[in-house]
C-alpha positions in Angstrom: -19.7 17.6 -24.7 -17.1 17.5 -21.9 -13.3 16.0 -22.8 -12.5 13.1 -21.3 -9.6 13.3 -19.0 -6.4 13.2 -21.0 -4.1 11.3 -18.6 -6.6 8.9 -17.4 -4.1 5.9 -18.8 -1.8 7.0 -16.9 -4.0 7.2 -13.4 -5.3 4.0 -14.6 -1.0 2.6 -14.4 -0.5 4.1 -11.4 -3.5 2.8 -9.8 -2.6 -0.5 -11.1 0.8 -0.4 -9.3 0.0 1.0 -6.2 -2.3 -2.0 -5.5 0.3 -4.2 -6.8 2.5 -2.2 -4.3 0.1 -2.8 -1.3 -0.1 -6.5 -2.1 3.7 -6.8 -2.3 3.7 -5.1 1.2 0.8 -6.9 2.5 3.5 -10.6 1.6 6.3 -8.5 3.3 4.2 -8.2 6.6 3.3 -11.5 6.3 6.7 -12.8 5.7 8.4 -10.6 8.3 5.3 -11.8 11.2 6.1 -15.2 9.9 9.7 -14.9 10.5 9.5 -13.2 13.9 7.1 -16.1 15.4 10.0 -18.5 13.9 12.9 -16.8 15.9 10.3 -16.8 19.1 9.9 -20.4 18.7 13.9 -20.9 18.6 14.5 -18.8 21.2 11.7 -20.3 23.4 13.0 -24.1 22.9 16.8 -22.5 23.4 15.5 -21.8 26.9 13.4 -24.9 27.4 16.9 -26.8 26.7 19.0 -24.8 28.1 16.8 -25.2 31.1 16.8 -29.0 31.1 20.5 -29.3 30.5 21.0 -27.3 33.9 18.6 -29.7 35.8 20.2 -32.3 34.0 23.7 -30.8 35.1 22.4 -30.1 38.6 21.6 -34.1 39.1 24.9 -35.6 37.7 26.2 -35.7 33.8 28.2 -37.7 31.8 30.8 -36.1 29.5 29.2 -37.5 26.4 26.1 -35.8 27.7 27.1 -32.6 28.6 29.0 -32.5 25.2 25.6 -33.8 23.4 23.9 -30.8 25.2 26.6 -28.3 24.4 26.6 -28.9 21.1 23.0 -28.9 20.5 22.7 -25.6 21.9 25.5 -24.4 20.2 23.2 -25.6 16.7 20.0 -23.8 17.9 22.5 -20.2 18.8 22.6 -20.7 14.9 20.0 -21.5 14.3 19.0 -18.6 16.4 21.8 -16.0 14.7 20.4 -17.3 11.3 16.7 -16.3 11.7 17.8 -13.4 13.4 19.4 -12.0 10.0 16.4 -13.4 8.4 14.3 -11.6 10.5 16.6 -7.9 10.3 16.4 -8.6 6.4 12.6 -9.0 6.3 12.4 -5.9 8.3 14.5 -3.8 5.8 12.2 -5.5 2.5 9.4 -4.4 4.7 10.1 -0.7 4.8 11.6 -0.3 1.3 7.9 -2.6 0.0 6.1 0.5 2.2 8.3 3.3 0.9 7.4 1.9 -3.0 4.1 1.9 -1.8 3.6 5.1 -0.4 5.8 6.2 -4.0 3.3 5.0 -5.8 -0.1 6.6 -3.3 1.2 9.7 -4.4 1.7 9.5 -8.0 -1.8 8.3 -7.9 -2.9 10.9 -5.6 -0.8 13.9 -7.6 -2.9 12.4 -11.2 -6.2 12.4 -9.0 -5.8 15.9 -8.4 -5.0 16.6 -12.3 -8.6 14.6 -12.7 -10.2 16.7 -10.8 -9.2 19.5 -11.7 -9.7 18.8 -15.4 -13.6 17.7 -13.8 -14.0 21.3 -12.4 -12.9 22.8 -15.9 -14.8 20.5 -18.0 -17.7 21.5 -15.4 -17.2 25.5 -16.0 -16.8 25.0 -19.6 -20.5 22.7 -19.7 -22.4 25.4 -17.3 -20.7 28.3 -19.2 -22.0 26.5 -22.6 -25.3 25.7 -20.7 -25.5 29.7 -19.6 -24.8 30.6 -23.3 -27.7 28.6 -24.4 -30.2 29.8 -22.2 -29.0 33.4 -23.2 -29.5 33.1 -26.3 -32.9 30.7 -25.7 -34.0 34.0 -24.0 -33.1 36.1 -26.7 -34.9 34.6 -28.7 -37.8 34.3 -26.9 -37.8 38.1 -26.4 -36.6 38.9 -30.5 -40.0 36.8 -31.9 -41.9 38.3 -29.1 -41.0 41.8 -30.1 -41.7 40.6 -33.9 -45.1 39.1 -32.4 -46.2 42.6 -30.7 -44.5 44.7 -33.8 -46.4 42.7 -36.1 -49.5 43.1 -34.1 -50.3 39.7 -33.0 
């Protein structure tokens, strides 16, 4: 009867935290896509305003307006700044989530190999065992037919 395989708790872990590893990256992506269409969208309504307030300065402003303008643009270039850490810092959780990930594809690659291999062994050892028996199946065979034809039957 062939063993089973030995460390197969231990494949069973690693398997277990790989996929844990992939879905971790898989929120990462997500986060760091999420972030990225955010900073887009500030930087897109940064030149929408930007664009208005030089129409609007073209045409004739008041003080209180241009400051109003100023300002707010001056709050969405944090705004902007902000989200653009945000955005760097997803990126670096993004590749250190993939490098655990990748970590943990080859610990459970380097105990699939051990698997098979102890498979292959355990294979040998069953057609060896299987080869033994048939030998001596045949032996037999041939012993009580010699009896047989010694004893004249």
């Amino acid at each position: 009867m062939s063993q089973p395989f030995p460390l197969q708790p231990l494949l069973d872990l690693t398997q277990n935290r790989m996929d844990d590893a992939a879905r971790r990256l898989g929120e990462l992506v997500a986060s760091e896509q999420e972030g990225s269409r955010k900073l887009e969208l500030l930087q897109n309504y940064r030149a929408e305003y930007e664009s208005r307030f030089q129409e609007t300065a073209r045409n004739g402003i008041s003080p209180d307006a241009w400051r109003n303008y100023s300002a707010f643009i001056g709050r969405i270039d944090e705004a902007i700044a902000l989200q653009t850490a945000n955005v760097a810092n997803a990126h670096r959780q993004t590749a250190a989530g993939q490098h655990a990930w990748m970590a943990q594809r080859n610990k459970v690659k380097a105990f699939g190999t051990l698997q098979k291999r102890h498979e292959t062994d355990e294979a040998r050892k069953a057609a060896r065992q299987d080869q033994r028996q048939s030998d001596e199946h045949a032996a037999k065979r041939f012993r009580d037919r010699d009896q047989d034809e010694a004893a004249g039957i």
